[in-house]
C-alpha positions as CSV (number, residue, x, y, z in Angstrom):
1,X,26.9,-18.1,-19.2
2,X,30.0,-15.8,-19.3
3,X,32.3,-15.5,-16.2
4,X,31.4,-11.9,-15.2
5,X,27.3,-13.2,-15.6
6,X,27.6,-15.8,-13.3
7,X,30.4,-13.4,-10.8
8,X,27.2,-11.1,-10.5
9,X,24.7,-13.4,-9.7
10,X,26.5,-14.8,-7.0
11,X,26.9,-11.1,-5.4
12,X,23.2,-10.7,-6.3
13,X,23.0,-14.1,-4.6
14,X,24.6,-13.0,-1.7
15,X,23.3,-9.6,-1.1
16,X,20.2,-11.4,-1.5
17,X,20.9,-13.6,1.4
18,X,22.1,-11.0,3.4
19,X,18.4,-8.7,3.1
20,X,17.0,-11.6,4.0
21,X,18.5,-12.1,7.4
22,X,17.2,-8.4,8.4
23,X,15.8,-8.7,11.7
24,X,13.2,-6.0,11.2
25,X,12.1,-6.6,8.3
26,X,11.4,-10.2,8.8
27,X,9.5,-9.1,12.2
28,X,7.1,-7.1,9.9
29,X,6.6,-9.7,7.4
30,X,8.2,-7.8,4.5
31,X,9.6,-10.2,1.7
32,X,12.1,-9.4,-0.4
33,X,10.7,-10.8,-3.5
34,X,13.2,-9.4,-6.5
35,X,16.7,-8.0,-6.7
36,X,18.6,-6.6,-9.6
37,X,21.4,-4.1,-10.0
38,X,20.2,-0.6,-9.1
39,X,16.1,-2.6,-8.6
40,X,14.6,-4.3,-6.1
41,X,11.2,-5.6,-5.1
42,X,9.0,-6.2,-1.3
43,X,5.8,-6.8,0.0
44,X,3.8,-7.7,2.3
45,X,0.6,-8.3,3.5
46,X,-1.1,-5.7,6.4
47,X,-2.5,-7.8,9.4
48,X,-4.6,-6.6,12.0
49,X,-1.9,-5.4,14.3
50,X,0.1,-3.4,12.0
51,X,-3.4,-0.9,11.6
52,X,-3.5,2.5,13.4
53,X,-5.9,3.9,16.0
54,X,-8.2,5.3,12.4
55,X,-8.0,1.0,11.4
56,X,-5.7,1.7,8.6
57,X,-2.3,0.3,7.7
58,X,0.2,2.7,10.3
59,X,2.2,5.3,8.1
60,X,5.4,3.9,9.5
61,X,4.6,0.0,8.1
62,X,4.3,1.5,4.7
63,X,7.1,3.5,5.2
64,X,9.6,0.2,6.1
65,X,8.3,-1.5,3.0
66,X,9.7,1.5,0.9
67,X,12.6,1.6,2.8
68,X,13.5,-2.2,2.9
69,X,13.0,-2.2,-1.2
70,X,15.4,0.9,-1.4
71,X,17.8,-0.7,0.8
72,X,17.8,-3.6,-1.3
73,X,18.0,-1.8,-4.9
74,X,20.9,0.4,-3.4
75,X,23.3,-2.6,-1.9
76,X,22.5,-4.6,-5.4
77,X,26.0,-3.5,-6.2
78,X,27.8,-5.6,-3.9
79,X,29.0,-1.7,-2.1
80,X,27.7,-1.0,1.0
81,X,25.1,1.7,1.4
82,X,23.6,3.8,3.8
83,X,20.5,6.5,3.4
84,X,21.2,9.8,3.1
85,X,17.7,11.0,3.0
86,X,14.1,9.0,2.4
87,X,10.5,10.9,1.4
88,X,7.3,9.7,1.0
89,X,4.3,11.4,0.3
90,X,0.9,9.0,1.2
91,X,-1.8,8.4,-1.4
92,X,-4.5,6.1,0.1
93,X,-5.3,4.6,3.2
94,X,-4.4,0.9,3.2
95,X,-7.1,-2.1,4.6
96,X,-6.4,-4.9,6.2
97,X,-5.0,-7.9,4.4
98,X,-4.3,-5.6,1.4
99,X,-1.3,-7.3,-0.2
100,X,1.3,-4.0,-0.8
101,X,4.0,-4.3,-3.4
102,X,7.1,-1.5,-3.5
103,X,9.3,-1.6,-6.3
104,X,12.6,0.5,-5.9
105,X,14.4,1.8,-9.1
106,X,17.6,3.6,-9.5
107,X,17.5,7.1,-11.3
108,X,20.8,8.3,-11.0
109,X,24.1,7.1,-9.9
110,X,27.6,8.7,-8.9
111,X,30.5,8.5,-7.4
112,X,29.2,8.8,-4.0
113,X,25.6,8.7,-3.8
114,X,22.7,7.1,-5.9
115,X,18.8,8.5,-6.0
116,X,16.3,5.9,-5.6
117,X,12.5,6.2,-6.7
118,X,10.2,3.8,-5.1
119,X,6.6,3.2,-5.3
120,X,4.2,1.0,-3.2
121,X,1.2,-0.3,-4.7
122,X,-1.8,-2.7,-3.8
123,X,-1.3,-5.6,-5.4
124,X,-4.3,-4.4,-7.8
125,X,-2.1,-1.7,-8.8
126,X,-3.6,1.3,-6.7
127,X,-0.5,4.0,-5.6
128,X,-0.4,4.1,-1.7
129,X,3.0,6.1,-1.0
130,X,5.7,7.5,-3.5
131,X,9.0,7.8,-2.1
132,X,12.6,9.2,-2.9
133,X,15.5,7.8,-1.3
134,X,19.1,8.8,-1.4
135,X,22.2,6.6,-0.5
136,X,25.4,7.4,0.3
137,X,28.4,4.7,-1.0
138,X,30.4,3.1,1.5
139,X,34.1,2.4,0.4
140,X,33.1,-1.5,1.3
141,X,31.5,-4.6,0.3
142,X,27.8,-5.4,1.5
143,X,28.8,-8.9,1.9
144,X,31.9,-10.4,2.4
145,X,32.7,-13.1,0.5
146,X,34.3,-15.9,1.4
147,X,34.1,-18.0,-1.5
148,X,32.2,-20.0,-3.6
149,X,29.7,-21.6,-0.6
150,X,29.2,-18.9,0.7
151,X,25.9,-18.6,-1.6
């Protein structure tokens, strides 16, 4: 493995370990299941208390899967960043213990700000929400690194 490999999968590594200790997102359940530069994966599976008055999956649970995927794809750098702005358009109401899968992927990079497309999906592959994000670049590391154990 070359030096620069191995350099970016500890910052992969670490950013990894750094999603993982969000608060929210571990109150909801939502598992960050792959990370890559610029690509990220999360799911989760609904339970009975994340349904709506109608007894479908609340709008706003789909809509923090989406967004803890694009947070993950879009501090894969090792850069801090923030959202800018995040849509999502609904396709299907969503059942209890339907498994939900969102896969983040970056479109387009620049200088200062990066356009994210993510989709969630039943894990049978049926669209439930498609979503744009767009981040802004901090001028700082997600994670700080402090050597070697710090992985």
């Amino acid at each position: 493995m070359s030096p620069g490999r191995k350099t970016q999968n500890n910052e992969l590594g670490s950013v990894f370990g750094k999603l993982k200790s969000d608060r929210y997102s571990s109150f909801l359940g939502i598992q960050i299941t792959k990370i890559e530069r610029g690509y990220a994966q999360a799911n989760l599976t609904v339970a009975e208390q994340m349904l709506n008055f109608n007894g479908f999956a609340h709008g706003g649970l789909i809509f923090s899967l989406a967004d803890a995927a694009f947070a993950a794809a879009c501090n894969s750098y090792d850069q801090t960043a923030v959202a800018l702005s995040f849509h999502i358009a609904y396709r299907r109401p969503v059942q209890v213990n339907t498994q939900l899968v969102a896969e983040a992927v970056e479109e387009s990079s620049g200088k200062s700000t990066a356009l994210y497309k993510i989709v969630v999906k039943t894990d049978d592959q049926r669209v439930v929400a498609i979503c744009e994000g767009l981040a802004y670049k901090l001028q700082s590391r997600a994670v700080k690194n402090d050597g070697p154990e710090a992985i």
